[in-house]
N, CA, C and O atoms as a GROMACS GRO file, in nm:
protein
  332
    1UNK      N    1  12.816  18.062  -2.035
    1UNK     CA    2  12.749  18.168  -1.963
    1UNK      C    3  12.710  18.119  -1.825
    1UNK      O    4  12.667  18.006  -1.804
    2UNK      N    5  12.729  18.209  -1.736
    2UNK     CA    6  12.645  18.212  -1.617
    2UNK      C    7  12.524  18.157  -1.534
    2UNK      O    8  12.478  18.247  -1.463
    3UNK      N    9  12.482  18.080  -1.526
    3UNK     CA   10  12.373  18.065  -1.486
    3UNK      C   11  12.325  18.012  -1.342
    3UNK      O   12  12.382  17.915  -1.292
    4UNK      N   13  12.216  18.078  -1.276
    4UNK     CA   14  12.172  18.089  -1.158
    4UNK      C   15  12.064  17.944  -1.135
    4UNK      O   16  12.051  17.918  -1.015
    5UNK      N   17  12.000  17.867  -1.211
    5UNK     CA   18  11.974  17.752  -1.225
    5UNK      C   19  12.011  17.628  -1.116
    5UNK      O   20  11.922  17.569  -1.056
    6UNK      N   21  12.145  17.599  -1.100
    6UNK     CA   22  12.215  17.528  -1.007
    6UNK      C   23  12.192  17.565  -0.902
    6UNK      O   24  12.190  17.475  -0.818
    7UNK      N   25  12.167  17.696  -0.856
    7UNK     CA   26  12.193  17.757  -0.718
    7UNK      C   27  12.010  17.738  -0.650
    7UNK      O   28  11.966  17.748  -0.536
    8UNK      N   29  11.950  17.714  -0.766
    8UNK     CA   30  11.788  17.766  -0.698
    8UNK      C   31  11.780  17.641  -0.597
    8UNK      O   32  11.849  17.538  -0.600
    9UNK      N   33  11.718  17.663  -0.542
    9UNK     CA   34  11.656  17.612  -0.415
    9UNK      C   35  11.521  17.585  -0.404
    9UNK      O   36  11.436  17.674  -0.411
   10UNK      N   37  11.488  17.434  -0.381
   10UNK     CA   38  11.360  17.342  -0.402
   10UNK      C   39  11.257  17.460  -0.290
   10UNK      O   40  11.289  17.524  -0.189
   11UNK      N   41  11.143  17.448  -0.356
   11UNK     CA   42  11.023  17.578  -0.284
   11UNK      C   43  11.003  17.457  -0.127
   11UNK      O   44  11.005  17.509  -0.015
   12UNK      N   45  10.989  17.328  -0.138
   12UNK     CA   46  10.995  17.217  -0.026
   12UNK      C   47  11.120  17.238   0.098
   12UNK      O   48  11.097  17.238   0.219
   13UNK      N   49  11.241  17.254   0.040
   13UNK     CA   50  11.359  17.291   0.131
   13UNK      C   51  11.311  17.432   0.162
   13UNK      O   52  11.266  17.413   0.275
   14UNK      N   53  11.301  17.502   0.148
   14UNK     CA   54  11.266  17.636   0.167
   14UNK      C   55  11.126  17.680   0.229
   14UNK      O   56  11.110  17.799   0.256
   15UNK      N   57  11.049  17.610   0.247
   15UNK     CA   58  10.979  17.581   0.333
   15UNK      C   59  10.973  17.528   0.489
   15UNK      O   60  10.895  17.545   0.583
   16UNK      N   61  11.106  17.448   0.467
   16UNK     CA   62  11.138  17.378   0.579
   16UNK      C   63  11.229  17.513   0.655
   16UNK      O   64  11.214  17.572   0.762
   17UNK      N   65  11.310  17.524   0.562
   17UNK     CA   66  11.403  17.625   0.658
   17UNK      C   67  11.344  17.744   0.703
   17UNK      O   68  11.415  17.822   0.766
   18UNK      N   69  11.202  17.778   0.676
   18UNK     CA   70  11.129  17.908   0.739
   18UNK      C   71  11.037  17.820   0.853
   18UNK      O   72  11.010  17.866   0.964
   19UNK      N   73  11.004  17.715   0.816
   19UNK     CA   74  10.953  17.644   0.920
   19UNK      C   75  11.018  17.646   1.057
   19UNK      O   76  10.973  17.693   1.162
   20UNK      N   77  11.155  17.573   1.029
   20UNK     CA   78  11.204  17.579   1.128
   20UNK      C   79  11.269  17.704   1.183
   20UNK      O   80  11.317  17.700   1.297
   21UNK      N   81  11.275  17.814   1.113
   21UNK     CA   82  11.297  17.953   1.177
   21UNK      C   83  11.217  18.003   1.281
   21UNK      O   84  11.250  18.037   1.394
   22UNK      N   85  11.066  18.002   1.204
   22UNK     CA   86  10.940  18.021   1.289
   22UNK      C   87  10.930  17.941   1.453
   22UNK      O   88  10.918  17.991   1.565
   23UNK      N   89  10.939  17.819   1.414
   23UNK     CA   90  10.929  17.717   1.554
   23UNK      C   91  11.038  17.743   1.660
   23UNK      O   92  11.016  17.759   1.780
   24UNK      N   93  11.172  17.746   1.593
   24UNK     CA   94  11.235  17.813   1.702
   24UNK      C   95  11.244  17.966   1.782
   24UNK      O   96  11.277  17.985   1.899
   25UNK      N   97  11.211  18.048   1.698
   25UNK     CA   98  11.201  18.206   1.733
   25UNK      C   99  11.074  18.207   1.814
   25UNK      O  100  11.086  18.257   1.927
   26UNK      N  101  10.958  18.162   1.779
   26UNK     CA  102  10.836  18.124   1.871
   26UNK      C  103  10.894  18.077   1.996
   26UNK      O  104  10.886  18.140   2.101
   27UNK      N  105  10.950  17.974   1.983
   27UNK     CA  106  10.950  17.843   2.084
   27UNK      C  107  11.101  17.984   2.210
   27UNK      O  108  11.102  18.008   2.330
   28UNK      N  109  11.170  18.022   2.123
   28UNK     CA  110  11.261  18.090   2.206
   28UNK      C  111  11.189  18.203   2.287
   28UNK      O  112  11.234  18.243   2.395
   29UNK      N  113  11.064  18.257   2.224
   29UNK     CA  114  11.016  18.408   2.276
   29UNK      C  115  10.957  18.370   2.388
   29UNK      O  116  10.940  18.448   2.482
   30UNK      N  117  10.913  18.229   2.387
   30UNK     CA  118  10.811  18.199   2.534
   30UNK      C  119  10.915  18.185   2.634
   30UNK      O  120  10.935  18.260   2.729
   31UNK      N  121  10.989  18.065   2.597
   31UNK     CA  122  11.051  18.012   2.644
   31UNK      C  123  11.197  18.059   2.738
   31UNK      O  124  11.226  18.034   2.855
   32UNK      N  125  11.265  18.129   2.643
   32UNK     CA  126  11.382  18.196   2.640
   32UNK      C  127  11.499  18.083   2.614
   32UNK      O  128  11.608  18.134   2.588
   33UNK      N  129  11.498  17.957   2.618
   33UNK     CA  130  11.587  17.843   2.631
   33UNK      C  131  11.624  17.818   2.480
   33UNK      O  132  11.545  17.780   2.394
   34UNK      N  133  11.773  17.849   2.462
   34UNK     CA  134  11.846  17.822   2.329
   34UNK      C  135  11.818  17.641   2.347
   34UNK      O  136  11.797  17.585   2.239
   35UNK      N  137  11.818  17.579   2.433
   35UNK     CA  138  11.865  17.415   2.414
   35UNK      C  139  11.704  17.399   2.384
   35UNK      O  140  11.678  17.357   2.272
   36UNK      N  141  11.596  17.427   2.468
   36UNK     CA  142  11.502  17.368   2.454
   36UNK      C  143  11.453  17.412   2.270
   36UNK      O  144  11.422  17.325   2.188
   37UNK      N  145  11.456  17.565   2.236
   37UNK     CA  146  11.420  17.564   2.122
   37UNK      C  147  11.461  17.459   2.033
   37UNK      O  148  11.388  17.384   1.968
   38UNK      N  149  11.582  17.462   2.038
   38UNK     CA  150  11.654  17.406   1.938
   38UNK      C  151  11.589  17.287   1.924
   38UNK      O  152  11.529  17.248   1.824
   39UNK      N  153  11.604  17.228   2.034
   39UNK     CA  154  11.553  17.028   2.072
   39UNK      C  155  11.395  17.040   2.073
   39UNK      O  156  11.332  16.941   2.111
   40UNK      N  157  11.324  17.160   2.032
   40UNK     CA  158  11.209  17.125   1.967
   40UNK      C  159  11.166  17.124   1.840
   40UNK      O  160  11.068  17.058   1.808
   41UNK      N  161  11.238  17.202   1.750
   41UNK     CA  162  11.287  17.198   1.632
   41UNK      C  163  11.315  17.089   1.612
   41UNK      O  164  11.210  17.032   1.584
   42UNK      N  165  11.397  17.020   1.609
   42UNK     CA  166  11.455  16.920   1.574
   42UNK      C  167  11.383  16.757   1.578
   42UNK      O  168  11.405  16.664   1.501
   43UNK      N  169  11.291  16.764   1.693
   43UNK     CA  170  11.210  16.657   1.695
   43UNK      C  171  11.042  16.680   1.635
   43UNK      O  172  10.949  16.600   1.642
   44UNK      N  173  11.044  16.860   1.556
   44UNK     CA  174  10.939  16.833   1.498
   44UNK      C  175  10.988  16.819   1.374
   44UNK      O  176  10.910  16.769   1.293
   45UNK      N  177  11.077  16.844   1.342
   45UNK     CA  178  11.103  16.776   1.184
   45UNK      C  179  11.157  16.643   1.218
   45UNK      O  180  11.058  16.577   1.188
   46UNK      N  181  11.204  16.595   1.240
   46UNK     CA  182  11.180  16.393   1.265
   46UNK      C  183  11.047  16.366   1.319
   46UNK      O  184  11.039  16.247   1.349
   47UNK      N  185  10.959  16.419   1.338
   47UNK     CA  186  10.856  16.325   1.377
   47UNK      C  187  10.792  16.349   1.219
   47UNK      O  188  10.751  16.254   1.152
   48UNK      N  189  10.791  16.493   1.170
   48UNK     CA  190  10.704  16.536   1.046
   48UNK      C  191  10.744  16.420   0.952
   48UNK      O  192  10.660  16.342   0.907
   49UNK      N  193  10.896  16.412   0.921
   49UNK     CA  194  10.926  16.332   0.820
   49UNK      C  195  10.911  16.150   0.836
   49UNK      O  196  10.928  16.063   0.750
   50UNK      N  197  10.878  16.141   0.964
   50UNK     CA  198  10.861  16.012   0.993
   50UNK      C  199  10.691  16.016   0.931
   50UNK      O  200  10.637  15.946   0.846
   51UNK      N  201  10.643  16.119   1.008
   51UNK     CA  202  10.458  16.082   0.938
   51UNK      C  203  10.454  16.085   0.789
   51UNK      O  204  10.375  16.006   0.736
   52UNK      N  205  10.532  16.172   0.704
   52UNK     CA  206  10.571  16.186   0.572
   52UNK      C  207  10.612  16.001   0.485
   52UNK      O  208  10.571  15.966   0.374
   53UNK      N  209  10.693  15.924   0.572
   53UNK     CA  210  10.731  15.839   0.546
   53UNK      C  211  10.631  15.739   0.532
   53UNK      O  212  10.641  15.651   0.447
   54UNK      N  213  10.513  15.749   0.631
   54UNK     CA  214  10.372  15.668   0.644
   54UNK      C  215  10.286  15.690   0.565
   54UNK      O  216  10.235  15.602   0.495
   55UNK      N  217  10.252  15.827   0.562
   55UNK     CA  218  10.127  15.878   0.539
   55UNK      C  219  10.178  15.995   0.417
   55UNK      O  220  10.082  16.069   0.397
   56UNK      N  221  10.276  16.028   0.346
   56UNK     CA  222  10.316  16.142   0.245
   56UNK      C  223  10.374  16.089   0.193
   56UNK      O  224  10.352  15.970   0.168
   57UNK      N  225  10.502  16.173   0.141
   57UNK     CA  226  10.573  16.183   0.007
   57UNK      C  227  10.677  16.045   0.031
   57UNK      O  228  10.710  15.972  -0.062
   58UNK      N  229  10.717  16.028   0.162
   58UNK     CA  230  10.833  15.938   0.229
   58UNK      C  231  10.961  16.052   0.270
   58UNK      O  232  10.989  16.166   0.234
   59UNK      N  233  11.028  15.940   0.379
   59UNK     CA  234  11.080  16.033   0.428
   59UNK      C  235  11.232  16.101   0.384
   59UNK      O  236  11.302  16.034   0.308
   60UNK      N  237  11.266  16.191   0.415
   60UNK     CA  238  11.376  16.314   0.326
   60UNK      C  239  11.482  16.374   0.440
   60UNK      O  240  11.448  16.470   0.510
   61UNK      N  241  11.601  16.317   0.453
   61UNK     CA  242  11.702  16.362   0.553
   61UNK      C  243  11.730  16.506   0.491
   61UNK      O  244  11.792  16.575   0.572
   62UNK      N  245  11.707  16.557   0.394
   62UNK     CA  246  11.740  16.692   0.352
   62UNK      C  247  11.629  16.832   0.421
   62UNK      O  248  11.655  16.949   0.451
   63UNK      N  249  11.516  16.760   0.426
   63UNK     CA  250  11.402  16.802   0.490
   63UNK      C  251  11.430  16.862   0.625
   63UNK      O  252  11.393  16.973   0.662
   64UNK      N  253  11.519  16.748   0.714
   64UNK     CA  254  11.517  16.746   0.834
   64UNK      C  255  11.622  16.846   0.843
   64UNK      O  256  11.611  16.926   0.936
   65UNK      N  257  11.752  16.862   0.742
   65UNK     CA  258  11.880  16.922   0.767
   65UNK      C  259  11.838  17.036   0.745
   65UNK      O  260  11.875  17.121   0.825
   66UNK      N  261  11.768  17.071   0.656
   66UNK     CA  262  11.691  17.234   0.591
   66UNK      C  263  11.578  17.301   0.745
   66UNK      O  264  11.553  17.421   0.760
   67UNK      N  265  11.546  17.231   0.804
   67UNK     CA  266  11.431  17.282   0.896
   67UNK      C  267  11.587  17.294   1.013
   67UNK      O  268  11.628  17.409   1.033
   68UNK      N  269  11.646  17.205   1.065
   68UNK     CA  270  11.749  17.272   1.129
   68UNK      C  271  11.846  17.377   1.057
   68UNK      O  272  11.867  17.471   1.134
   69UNK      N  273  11.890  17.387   0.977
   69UNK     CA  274  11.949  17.521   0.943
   69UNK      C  275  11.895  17.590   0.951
   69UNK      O  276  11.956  17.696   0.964
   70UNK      N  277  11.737  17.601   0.951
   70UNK     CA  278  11.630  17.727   1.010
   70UNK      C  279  11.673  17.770   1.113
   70UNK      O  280  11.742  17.870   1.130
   71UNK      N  281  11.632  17.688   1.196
   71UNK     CA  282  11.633  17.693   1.375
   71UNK      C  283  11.825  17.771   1.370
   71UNK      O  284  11.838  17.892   1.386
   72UNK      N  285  11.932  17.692   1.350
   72UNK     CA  286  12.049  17.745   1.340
   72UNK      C  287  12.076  17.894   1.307
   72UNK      O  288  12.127  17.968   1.391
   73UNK      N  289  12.051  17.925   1.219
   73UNK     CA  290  12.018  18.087   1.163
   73UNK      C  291  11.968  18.199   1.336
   73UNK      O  292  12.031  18.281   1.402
   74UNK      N  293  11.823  18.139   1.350
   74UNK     CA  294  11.766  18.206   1.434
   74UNK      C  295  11.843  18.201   1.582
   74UNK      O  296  11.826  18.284   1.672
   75UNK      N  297  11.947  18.066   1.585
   75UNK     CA  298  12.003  18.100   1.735
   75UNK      C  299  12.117  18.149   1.711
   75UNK      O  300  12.187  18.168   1.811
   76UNK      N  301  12.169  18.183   1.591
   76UNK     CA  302  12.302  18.223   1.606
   76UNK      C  303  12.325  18.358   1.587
   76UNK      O  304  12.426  18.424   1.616
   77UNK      N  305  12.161  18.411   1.507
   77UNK     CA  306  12.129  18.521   1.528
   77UNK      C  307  12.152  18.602   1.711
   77UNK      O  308  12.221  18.689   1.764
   78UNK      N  309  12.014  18.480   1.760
   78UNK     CA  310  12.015  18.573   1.872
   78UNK      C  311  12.112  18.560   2.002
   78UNK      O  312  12.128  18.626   2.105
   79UNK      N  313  12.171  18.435   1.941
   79UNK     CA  314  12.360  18.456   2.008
   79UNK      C  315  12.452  18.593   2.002
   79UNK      O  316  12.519  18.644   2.093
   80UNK      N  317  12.438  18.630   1.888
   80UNK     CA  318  12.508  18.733   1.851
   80UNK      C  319  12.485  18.874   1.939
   80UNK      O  320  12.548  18.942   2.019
   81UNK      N  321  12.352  18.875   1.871
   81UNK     CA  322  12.272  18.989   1.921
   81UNK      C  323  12.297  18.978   2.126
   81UNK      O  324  12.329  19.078   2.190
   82UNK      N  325  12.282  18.888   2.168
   82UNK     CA  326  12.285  18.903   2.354
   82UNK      C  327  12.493  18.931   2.353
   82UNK      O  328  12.543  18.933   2.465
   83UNK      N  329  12.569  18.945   2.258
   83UNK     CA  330  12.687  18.979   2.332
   83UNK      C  331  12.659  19.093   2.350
   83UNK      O  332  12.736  19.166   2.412
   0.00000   0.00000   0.00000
């Protein structure tokens, strides 16, 4: 039988990837800069998972890849949307 089990998705990854949705769609509305959002995204999840590595759980390259596929989503969204 079927089962949907395999497919679920850690509530931690999924956190990250709304995280990084949020930070870039924010960071784009002030800003308007696809590079800068992006490259702020990206260095707040490496710095998060670096403090994670000190001071938390330790650190998680899946963490970092899940908070950029956030940010990714939201620019390719609003790539789309400006043709």
């Amino acid at each position: 039988m079927f089962s949907f089990e395999r497919f679920e998705l850690d509530k931690d990854k999924a956190n990250h990837f709304v995280y990084g949705s949020v930070i870039t769609l924010c960071a784009l509305t002030f800003t308007g800069s696809l590079v800068f959002s992006f490259s702020l995204c990206v260095t707040i999840a490496v710095l998060k998972e670096v403090w994670d590595l000190f001071y938390g759980s330790g650190f998680d390259w899946l963490d970092i890849v899940w908070t950029v596929l956030g940010s990714a989503v939201v620019l390719a969204s609003f790539f789309i949307t400006q043709r």
